[in-house]
C-alpha positions as CSV (number, residue, x, y, z in Angstrom):
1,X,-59.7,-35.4,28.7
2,X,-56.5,-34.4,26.8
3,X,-56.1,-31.0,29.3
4,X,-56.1,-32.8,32.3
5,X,-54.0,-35.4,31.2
6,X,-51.9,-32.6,30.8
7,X,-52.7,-31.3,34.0
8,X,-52.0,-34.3,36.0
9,X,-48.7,-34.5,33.8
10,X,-47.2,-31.2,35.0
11,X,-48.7,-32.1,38.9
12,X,-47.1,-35.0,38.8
13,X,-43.7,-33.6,37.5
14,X,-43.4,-31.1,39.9
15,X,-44.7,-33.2,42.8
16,X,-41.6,-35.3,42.5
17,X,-39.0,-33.1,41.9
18,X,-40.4,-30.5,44.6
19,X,-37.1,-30.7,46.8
20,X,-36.9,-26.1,46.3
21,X,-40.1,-26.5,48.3
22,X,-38.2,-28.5,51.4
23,X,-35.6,-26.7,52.1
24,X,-33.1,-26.9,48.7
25,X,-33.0,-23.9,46.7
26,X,-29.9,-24.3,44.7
27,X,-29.3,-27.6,42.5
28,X,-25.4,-28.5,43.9
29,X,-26.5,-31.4,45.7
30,X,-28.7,-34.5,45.8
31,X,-31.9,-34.3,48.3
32,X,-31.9,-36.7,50.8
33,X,-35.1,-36.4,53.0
34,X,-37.4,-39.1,54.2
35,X,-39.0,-39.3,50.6
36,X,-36.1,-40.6,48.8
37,X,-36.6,-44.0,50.3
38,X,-39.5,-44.5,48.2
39,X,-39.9,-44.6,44.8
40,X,-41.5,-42.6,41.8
41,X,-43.4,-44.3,39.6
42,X,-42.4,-43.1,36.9
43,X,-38.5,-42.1,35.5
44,X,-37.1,-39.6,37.6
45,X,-33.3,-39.6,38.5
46,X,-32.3,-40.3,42.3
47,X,-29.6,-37.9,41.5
48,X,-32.0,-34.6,40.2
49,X,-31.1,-32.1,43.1
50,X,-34.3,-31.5,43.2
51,X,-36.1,-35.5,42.8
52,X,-37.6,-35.7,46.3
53,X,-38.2,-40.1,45.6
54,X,-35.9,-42.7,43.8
55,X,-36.3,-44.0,40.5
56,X,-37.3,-47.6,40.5
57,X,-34.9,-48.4,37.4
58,X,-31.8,-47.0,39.5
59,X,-33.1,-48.7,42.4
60,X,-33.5,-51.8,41.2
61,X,-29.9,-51.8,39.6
62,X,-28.7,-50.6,43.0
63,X,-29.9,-54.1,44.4
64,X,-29.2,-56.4,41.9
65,X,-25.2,-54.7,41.7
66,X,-24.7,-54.6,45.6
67,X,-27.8,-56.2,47.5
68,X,-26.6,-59.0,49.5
69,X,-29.9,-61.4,47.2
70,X,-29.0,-59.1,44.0
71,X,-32.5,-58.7,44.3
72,X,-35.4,-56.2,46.5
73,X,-39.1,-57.9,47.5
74,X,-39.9,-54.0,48.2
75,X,-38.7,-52.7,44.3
76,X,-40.2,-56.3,42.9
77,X,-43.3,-55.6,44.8
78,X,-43.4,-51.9,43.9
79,X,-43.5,-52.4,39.9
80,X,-46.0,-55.3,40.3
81,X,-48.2,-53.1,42.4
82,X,-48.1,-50.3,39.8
83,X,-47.8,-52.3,36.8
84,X,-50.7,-54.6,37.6
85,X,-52.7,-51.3,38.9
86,X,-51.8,-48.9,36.3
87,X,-50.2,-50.7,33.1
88,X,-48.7,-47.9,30.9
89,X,-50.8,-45.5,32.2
90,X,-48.1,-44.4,34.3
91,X,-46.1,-43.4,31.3
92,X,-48.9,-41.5,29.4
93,X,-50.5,-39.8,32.8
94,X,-47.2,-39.6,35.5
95,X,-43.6,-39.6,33.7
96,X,-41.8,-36.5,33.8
97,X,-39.8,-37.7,31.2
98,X,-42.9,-38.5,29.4
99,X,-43.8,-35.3,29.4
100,X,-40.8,-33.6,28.4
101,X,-41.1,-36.0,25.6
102,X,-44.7,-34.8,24.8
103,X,-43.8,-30.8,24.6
104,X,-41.1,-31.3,22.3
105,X,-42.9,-33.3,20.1
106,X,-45.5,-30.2,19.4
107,X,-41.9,-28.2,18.2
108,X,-43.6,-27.4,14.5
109,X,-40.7,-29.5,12.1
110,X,-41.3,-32.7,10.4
111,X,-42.7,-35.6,11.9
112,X,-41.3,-39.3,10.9
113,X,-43.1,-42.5,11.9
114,X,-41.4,-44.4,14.3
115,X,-39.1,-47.6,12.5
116,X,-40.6,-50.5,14.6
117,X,-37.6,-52.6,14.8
118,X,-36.3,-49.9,17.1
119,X,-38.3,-51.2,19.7
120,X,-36.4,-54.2,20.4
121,X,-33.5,-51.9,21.6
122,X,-35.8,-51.8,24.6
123,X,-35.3,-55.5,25.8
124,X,-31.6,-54.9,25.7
125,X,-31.8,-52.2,27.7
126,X,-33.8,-54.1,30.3
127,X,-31.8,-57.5,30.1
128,X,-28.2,-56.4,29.4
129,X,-27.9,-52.8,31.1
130,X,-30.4,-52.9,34.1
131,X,-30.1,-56.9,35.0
132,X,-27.0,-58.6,33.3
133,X,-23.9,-55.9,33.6
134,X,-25.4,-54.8,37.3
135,X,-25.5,-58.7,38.3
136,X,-22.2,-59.9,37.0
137,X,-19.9,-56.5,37.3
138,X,-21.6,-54.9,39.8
139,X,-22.9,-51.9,38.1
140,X,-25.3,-50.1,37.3
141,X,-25.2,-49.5,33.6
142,X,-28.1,-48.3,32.7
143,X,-27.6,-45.3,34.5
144,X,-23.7,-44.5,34.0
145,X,-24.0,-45.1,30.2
146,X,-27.4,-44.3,28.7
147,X,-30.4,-43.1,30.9
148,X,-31.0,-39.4,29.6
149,X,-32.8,-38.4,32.2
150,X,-29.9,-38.9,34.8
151,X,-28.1,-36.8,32.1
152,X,-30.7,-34.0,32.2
153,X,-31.8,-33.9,35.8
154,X,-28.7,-34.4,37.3
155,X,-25.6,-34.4,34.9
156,X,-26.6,-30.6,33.5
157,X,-27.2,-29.5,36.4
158,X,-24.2,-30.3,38.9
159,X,-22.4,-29.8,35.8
160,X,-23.1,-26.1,36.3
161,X,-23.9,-25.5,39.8
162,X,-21.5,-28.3,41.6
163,X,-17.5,-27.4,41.7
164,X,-16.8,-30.8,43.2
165,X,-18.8,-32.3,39.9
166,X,-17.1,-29.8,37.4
167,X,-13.8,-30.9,38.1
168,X,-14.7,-34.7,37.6
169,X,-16.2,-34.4,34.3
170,X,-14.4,-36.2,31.5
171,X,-15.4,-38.0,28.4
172,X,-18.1,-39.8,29.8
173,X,-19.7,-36.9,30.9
174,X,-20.0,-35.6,27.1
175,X,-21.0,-38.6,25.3
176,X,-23.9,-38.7,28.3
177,X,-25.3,-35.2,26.6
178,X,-24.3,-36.6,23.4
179,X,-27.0,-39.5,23.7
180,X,-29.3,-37.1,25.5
181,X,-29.5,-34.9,22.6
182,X,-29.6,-37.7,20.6
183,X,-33.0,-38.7,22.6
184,X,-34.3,-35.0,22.9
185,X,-33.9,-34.6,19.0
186,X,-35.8,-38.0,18.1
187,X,-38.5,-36.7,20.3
188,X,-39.2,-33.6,18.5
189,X,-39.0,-35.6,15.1
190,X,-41.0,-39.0,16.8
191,X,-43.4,-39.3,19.2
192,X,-41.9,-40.5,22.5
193,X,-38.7,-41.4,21.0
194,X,-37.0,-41.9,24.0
195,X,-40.0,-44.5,25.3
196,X,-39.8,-47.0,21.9
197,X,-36.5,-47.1,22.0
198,X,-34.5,-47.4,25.2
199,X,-36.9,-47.1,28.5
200,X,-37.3,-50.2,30.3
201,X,-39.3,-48.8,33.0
202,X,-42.1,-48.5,29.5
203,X,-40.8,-52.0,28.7
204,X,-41.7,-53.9,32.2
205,X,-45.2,-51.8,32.7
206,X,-46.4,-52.3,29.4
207,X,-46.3,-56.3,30.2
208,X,-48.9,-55.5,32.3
209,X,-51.4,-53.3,30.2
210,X,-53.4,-56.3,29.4
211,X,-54.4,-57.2,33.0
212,X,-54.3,-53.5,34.5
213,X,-56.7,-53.0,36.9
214,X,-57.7,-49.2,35.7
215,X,-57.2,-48.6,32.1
216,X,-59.2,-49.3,28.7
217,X,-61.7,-51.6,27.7
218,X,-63.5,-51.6,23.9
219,X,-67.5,-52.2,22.7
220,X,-67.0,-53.5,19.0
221,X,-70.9,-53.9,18.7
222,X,-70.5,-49.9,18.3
223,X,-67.5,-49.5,16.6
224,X,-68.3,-49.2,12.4
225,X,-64.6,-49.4,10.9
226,X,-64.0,-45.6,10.7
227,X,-60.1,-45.5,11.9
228,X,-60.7,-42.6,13.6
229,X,-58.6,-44.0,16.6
230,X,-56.0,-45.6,14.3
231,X,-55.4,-41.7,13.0
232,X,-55.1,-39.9,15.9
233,X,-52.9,-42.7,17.8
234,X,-49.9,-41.3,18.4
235,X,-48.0,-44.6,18.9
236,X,-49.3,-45.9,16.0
237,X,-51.5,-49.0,16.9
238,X,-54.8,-49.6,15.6
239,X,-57.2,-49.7,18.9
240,X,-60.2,-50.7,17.0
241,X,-58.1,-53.8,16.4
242,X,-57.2,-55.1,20.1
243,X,-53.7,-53.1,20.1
244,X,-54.5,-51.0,22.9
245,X,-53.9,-53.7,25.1
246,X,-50.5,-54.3,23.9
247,X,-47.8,-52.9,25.7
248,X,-47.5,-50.0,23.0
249,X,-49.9,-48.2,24.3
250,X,-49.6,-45.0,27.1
251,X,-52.8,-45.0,27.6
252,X,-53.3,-41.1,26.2
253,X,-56.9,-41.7,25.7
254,X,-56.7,-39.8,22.6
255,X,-59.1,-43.0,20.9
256,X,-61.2,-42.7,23.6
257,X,-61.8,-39.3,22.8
258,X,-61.5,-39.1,19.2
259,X,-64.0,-41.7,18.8
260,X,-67.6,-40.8,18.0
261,X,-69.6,-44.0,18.7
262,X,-68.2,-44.7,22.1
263,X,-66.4,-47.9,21.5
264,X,-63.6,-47.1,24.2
265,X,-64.3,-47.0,28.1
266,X,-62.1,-45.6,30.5
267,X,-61.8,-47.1,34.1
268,X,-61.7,-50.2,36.3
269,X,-61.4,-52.9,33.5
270,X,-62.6,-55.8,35.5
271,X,-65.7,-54.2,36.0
272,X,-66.0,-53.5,32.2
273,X,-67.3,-56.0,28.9
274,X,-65.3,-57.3,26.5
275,X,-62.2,-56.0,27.8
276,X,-60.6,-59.0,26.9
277,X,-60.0,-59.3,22.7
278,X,-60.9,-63.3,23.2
279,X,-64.0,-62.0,23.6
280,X,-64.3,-59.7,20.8
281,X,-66.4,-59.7,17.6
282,X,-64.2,-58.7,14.4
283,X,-65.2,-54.9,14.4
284,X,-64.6,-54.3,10.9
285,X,-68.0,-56.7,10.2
């Protein structure tokens, strides 16, 4: 399952940043075909010369900063439908960034746990930087001041291939790579780095992994306490336990497949039993 996760991973990140295939083959300017007024489901900058869809994080700042309501039924409508389809899935199976994160984690150094308290750096992200600054100044923060990859796919970039950009760039333009190295460097040392601490695309689809229409559902008559999916977790949760339905989880399926009685079910979870851990035995009996 693990290879075409991967597979659909590297589909994925090419499918929406395919703009070389349409007509662009330098990087010095943003695409703006027909695509771009839809959105990706996962984090992909509007601004990537090559991103042929929007990103739903700039998007929504874009409304709540200058949209005559501060708010869009079609970008509100667009997470639920995803969120309540997919959960986190979309980070573990669609993400670009997700991906990028996943390669540089295999970089052979150290590896450190992740410090959970981090975590919480998520909810400011999503309250103060995509809702609260955009609503009462009118801009969208989250994107000027943090998200690495606006920094990556479009910063770098137009940085190199855009005159008009090179002679704009100042001191913003350095701390930018200065936090996106900061990122790229915790995701080589931590899994997913960038996700636990500061994505609140993660943040707003992992509210939904509990009611997701496709994702995973658990048998605790089979399970007999071995950890197996604890070990190989690479966010840390214990599966066997409920956690997989928390908004932690990506969805990697890596329990699914490490474990050797069966316990984990991948697919439409309504259709499933005891999906739900109101329902569940203690497994560890």
């Amino acid at each position: 399952m693990q290879i075409i996760r991967r597979l659909v991973q590297i589909i994925a990140g090419v499918a929406v940043n395919s703009a070389f295939l349409l007509g662009q083959p330098l990087p010095s300017k943003v695409y703006q075909g027909p695509l771009k007024q839809i959105c990706s489901p996962g984090l992909n900058c509007y601004a990537c010369p090559y991103a042929v869809a929007a990103c739903p994080i700039g998007s929504l700042q874009n409304f709540i900063g200058y949209g005559a309501y501060h708010f869009s039924v079609y970008i509100g409508g667009f997470l639920l439908l995803f969120g309540a389809g997919f959960g986190r899935l979309i980070c573990g199976w669609i993400c670009p960034f997700g991906l990028l994160q996943d390669f540089l984690h295999k970089i052979p150094t150290p590896k450190f746990k992740f410090f959970p308290p981090l975590g919480y750096l998520r909810w400011a992200a999503l309250i103060g930087l995509v809702l609260l600054v955009p609503y009462l100044l009118g801009e969208p923060a989250y994107c000027r001041y943090i998200c690495p990859a606006g920094a990556l796919e479009g910063g770098i970039p137009f940085g190199i291939f855009s005159s008009q950009v090179r002679a704009m760039i100042g001191t913003m333009y350095f701390i930018k790579l200065g936090i996106l190295v900061v990122f790229l460097a915790g995701s080589v040392l931590t899994f997913r780095f960038f996700c636990r601490t500061a994505c609140p695309l993660g943040l707003i689809y992992g509210f939904f992994n509990r009611i997701a229409a496709l994702g995973l559902s658990f048998n605790p008559d089979r399970c007999t306490n071995c950890g197996l999916c604890g070990e190989v977790c690479p966010v840390d949760l214990n599966p066997e336990k409920g956690e997989y339905l928390t908004g932690a989880c990506i969805r990697c399926l890596k329990c699914r497949d490490a474990c050797p009685q069966g316990c984990f079910q991948f697919g439409i979870t309504k259709l499933r039993k005891n999906s739900n851990p109101a329902t569940m035995r203690d497994c560890r009996r």
